[in-house]
C-alpha positions, 0 to 999 in steps of 0.5 A: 180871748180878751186877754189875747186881744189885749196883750200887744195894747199893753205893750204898746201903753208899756212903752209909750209910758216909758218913752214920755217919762223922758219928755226932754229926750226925743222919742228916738232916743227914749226908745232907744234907752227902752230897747237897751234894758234887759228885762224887756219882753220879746214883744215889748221888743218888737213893738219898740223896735218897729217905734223906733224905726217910725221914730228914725223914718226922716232923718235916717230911713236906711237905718229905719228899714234895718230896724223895721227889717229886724222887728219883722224877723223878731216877730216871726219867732213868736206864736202870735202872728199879730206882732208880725202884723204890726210890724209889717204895717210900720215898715210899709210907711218907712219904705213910702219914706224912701220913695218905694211904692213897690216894697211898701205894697207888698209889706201893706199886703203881708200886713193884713195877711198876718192879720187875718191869722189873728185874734188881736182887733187892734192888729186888724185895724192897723193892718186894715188902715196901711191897706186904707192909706196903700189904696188912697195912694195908688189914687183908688178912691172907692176901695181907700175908704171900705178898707178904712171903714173896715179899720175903724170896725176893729179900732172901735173895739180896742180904744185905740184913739191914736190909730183911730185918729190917723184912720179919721184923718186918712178918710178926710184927706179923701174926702178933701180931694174929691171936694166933699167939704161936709165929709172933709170937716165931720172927719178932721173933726173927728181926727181932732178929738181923737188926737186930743183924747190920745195926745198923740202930737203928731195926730194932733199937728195931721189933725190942726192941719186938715181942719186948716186946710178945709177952711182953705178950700172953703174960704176959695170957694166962698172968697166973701166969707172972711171967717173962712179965711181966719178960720185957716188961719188959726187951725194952722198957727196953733198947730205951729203953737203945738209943735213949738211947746211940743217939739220933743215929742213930735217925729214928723216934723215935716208936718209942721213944715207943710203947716207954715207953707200954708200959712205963707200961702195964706198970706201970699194969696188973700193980704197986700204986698206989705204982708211980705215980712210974714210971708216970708217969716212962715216960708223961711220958718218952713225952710228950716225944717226942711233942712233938719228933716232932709224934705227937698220938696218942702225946701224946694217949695219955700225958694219957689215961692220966695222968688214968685213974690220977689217977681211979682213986686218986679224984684227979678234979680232977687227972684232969680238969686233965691231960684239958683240958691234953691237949685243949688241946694237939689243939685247937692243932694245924693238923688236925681230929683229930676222933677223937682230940677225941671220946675226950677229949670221952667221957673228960670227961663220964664223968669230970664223972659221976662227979663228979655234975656231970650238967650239965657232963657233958651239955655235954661229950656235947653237943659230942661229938655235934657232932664226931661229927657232924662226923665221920660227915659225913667217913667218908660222904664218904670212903665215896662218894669211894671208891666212886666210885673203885672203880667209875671204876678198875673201869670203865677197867680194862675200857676198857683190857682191849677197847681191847687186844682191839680192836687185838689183833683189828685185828693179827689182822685185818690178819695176815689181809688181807696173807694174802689180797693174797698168795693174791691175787698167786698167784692171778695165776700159780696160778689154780687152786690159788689159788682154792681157797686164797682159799675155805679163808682166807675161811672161816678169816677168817668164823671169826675174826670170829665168835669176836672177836665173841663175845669182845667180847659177853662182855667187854660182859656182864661189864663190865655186871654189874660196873657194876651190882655197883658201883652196888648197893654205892654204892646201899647206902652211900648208904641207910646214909648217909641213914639215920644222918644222920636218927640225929644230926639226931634227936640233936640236935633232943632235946638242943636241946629238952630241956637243962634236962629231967632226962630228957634223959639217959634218952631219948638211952640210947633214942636210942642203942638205937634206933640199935643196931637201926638198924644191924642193919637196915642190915646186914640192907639191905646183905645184901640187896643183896649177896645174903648169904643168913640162913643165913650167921648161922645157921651162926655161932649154930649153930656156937657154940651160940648162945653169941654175943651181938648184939654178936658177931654184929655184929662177924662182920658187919663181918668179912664185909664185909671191913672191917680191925680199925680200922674195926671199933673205930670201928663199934663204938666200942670201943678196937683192943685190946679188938677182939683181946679180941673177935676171941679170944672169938669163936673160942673160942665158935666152936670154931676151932683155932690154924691156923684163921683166924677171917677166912677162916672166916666168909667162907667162909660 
């Protein structure tokens, strides 16, 4: 048994020794070498061409996703389902890559499937860490951390230190995001010896830069503590150390990158305005490798910022040069990027506002309402499209669940018949006692009957409610669908009609408001039909003193309703960090302690 637990750990060492024998190659093209030869294992070729496809994840994910798709295929043929597990979980992060949620949860789920018809530990503890990080992105907090104390369950038992390190980082990140600072530190400290002790560099960049960015979140907590401050500092620039020394072994560059946003930010925030040259040295350093690794929202990022610093010196040409030039680049790429154009649109006419030019920045908010247009038309379509899925997956599960009732019933029934053509055999040497016998199964088999009849009625009960609680949902997202498209078409007819009318600016503010109220009514509709009772936001007001502001309440709606701090950001229009800042606030007016989760507080209600 240990041997079987321990076989695809050594292939994994195999490759791995194999793959850094050729330190001045990159780890692709070592793997590569290594899937060329010809003594290697069926297993050892699973495993590496599901490293391979890891390896190729940035800078060539279609490629990766046929590599990843071939491993899945290859591993199907062994007797061992543990490799089938691996190689599902490694394709489940290549598809995150390519912005697909959707396949990478269903791959994630087939993961732990296969996990399940395994004795590997160490494949249960990678299958349990995709499902631990699948979670902490859909935004389910509670469930994120028991699958990642369930990964490290199995990991303890392999010496893993490498996934062990990536599941202690997972679990930080959480922590990081509800605010809890001693768990944050204790789990990037963790991630760090782990990473250390496997010398996994990209392990090792993940873990530099979450212990940065938990002095980050304490030195704004505590702006007095200057250690705090260079604290963050030093864990992001000897992560940079680390990369530069290690380059070739490193495949998520874009790690890196987010570790000199950082330190840009660092600068920009807490140093005088003479502190421009290294701002702006950390920025461009980032912008490069956004450009090596394709990463537009690190590109995009790093000529926002660029152009915030030029405009707060009063630089405004050159703060609008750098946002055309970082337009011009998203505008390149082969993808919509809409969300990303609509920052840029919203940053040029603040930006052209300011500058007094009122008719240019009504042209840029022009093509802003197009692209968001544009967009909302999108999220309703992936609104419905997911609601279709959820009510078709709920409906076949129920399909599946009396179709085994079913043939559970008819193996019940036939146990039963063959009982009878028994009593009916005695029957012939035993009249007597057989007919007694026939009476007492006949009642039994009435009995049964009965009950597999109830069971199935109940089933059909259940099935009903659940259809109909679906179709409220859809019926919901439809009304709110409708709703919002006559906002924008309202829009644009008034920007069409009034582009030369200097109170064009006045009447689209009123549009807006009128807007906001739309959406408390919305929320009020999409109550109703999930009868959510007023009292829910009495209790918040009378919890808080009613200290919390319409855009409060608003923000603890859409946690009620379940949405991740993402979709929060883009509801309410504002940036993911500020979603913390708010999500911080609202405890405080709410009274909530350390240990108290602000989520599960307000659904509790």
């Amino acid at each position: 048994m240990l041997q079987l637990i321990n076989k695809i750990t050594i292939s994994i060492i195999v490759i791995t020794l194999q793959v850094f024998s050729c330190a001045a190659r990159t780890p692709a093209d070592s793997l590569s070498t290594v899937l060329a030869q010809k003594n290697i294992t069926p297993e050892q070729k699973v495993i590496t061409l599901g490293l391979l496809a890891r390896a190729k994840s940035i800078t060539e994910n279609k490629h990766a996703i046929d590599l990843g798709l071939q491993a899945v295929a290859l591993s199907r043929t062994l007797p061992d389902a543990q490799y089938t597990s691996i190689s599902y979980a490694i394709l489940a992060q290549i598809y995150i890559q390519a912005n697909d949620l959707s396949k990478s949860a269903m791959v994630v789920d087939s993961a732990v499937y296969y996990a399940e018809k395994t004795a590997s530990q160490l494949a249960k503890g990678i299958a349990w860490y995709r499902k631990s990080w699948m979670e902490d992105i859909k935004g389910n907090t509670k469930e994120a951390l028991l699958s990642a104390q369930q990964a490290l369950k199995y990991l303890e038992k392999t010496g893993s230190a490498n996934y062990e390190a990536a599941v202690y980082y997972e679990i930080a990140s959480i922590y990081a995001n509800q605010e809890d600072n001693p768990l944050h530190k204790k789990y990037a400290q963790l991630s760090l010896q782990a990473s250390l002790l496997s010398k996994d560099y990209d392990n090792i960049l993940l873990a530099y830069q979450t212990l940065g960015t938990y002095w980050q979140y304490y030195h704004m907590a505590h702006t007095q503590d200057k250690n705090a401050l260079d604290s963050a500092i030093y864990y992001n620039k000897i992560a940079l150390t680390t990369y530069l020394n290690n380059k070739d072994r490193i495949i998520f560059h874009s790690t890196t990158a987010i570790i000199a946003l950082n330190l840009a930010d660092l600068y920009a925030q807490n140093f005088p305005a003479s502190y421009r040259d290294t701002v702006f040295h950390y920025l461009d350093f980032a912008q490069k490798i956004g450009f090596e690794t394709h990463h537009l929202e690190v590109i995009s990022n790093c000529y926002g910022m660029k152009s915030d610093f030029e405009a707060a010196a009063g630089h405004y040409a050159q703060a609008e040069d750098l946002l055309q030039k970082g337009l011009a680049v998203v505008n390149k790429d082969s993808t919509k990027n809409l969300a990303t154009k609509i920052q840029f649109m919203s940053a040029l006419s603040s930006l052209a506002e300011k500058q007094g030019n009122y008719k240019e920045a009504l042209q840029y908010q022009q093509q802003f309402a197009v692209l968001y247009t544009e967009l909302y038309n999108e999220e309703k379509l992936n609104i419905t499209k997911e609601l279709e899925a959820r009510y078709q997956a709920e409906k076949t599960a129920i399909a599946l669940k009396n179709l085994q009732q079913t043939a559970s019933l008819h193996k019940t029934l036939g146990y039963l018949y063959i009982g009878l053509a028994l009593a009916l055999l005695t029957a012939a040497i035993f009249l007597f006692r057989s007919y007694h016998f026939r009476l007492k199964q006949l009642g039994m088999q009435a009995r049964l009957k009965d009950e597999a009849a109830m069971r199935l009625i109940a089933e059909q009960q259940l099935m009903q409610e659940r259809q109909e609680r679906m179709q409220k949902d859809l019926l919901a997202g439809t009304l709110q669908v409708e709703q919002k498209n006559a906002l924008v078409q309202t829009l644009q007819k008034k920007i069409a009609e009034h582009t030369n009318n200097k109170t064009v600016l006045t009447q689209i503010n009123r549009i807006i408001d009128h807007d906001k109220r739309l959406d408390d009514s919305l929320a009020e509709d999409k109550a109703d039909f999930d009868n959510v009772s007023q009292e829910v936001f009495d209790k918040l007001k009378e919890r808080s003193d009613n200290t919390l502001s319409r855009l409060d309440l608003k923000h603890c709606a859409y946690i009620y309703i379940g949405l991740t701090n993402k979709e929060v950001s883009q509801r309410l229009g504002i940036a993911p960090k500020s979603i913390l800042m708010s999500r911080y606030r609202i405890k405080l007016k709410l009274g909530l302690g350390k240990e108290e989760e602000l989520d599960e507080y307000i659904r509790s209600l």
